[in-house]
PAKOL-675489 format. One record per residue (C-alpha): residue number from 0; x, y, z. Coordinates in nm, 4 decimals. Example, Ala and Ser with C-alpha at 12.3 -4.5 7.8 and 13.67 -1.06 7.14 Angstrom:
2
R   k     east    north       up
R   0   1.2300  -0.4500   0.7800
R   1   1.3670  -0.1060   0.7140
This chain:
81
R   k     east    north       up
R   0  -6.6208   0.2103  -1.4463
R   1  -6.7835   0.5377  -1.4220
R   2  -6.9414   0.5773  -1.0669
R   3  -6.7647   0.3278  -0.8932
R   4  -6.5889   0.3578  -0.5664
R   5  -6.2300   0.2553  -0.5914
R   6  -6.3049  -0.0686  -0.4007
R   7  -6.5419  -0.1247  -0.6808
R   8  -6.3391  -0.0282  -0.9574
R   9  -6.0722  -0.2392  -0.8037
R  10  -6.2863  -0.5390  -0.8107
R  11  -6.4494  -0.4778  -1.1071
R  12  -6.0908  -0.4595  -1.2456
R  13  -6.0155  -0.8224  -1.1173
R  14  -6.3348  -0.9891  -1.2459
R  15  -6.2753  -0.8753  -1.5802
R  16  -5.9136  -0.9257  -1.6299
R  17  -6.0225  -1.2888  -1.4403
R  18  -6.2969  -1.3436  -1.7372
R  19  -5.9867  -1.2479  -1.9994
R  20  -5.7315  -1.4597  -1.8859
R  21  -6.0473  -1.7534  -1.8959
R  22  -6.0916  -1.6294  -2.2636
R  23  -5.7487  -1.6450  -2.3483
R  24  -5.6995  -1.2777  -2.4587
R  25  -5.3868  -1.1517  -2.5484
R  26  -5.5078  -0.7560  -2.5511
R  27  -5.7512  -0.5784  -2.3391
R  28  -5.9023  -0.2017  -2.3705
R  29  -6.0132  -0.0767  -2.0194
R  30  -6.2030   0.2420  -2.0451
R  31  -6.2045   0.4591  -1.7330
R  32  -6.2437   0.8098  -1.8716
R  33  -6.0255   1.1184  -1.8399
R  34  -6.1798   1.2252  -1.4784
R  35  -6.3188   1.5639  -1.6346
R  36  -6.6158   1.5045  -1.4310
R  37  -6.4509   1.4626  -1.1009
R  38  -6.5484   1.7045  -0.8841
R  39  -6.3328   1.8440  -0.5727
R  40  -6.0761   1.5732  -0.6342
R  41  -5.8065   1.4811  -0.8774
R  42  -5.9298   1.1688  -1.1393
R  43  -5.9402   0.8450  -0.9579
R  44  -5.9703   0.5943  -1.1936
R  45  -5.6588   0.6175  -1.4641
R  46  -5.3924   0.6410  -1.1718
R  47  -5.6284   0.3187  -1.0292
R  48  -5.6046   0.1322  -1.3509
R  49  -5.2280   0.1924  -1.3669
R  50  -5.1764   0.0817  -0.9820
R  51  -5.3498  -0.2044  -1.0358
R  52  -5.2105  -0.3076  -1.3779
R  53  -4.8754  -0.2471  -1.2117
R  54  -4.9777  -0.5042  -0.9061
R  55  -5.1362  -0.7561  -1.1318
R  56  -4.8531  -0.9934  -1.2155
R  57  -5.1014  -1.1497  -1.4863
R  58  -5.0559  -0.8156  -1.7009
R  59  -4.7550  -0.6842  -1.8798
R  60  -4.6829  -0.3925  -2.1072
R  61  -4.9507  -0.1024  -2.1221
R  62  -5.0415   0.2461  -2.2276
R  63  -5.2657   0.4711  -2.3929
R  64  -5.4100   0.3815  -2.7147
R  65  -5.4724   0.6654  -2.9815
R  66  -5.7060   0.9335  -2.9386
R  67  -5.9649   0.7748  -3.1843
R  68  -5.9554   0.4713  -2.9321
R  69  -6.0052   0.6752  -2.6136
R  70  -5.6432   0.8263  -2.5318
R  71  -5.5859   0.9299  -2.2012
R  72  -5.9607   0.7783  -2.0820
R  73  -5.8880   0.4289  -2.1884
R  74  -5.5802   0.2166  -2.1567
R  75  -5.4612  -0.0987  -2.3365
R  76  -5.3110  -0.3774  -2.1732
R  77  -5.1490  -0.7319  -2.2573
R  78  -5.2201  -1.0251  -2.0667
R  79  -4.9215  -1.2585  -2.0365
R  80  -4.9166  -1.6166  -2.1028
């Protein structure tokens, strides 16, 4: 998700959780970094990701998975049934 606009990343965000549910995954990893690159700006993408996982009322519980798995740049999310 690097480089995207937030339109983008929003979209982006919908196509793959889209492909999931079509997969029948339980347990996503979405990996948006930590926004130590952004420049001028507070990050953008992990308070995104949490909006839209918030909005989507195809996802559930979420949260940061262990540091070895991307910590604060990544987060994990369950798709409900």
């Amino acid at each position: 998700m690097h480089h995207l606009t937030r339109e983008e990343a929003w979209n982006r965000l919908n196509a793959f959780v889209s492909s999931c549910c079509k997969k029948r995954l339980r347990k996503i990893l979405i990996i948006h970094g930590k926004g130590n690159h952004t420049s001028g700006s507070d990050p953008v993408l992990g308070p995104l990701v949490r909006l839209f996982v918030e909005q989507d009322k195809r996802l559930g519980a979420f949260g940061h998975p262990e540091r070895k798995h991307g910590g604060s740049g990544a987060t994990w999310v369950v798709i409900r049934q």
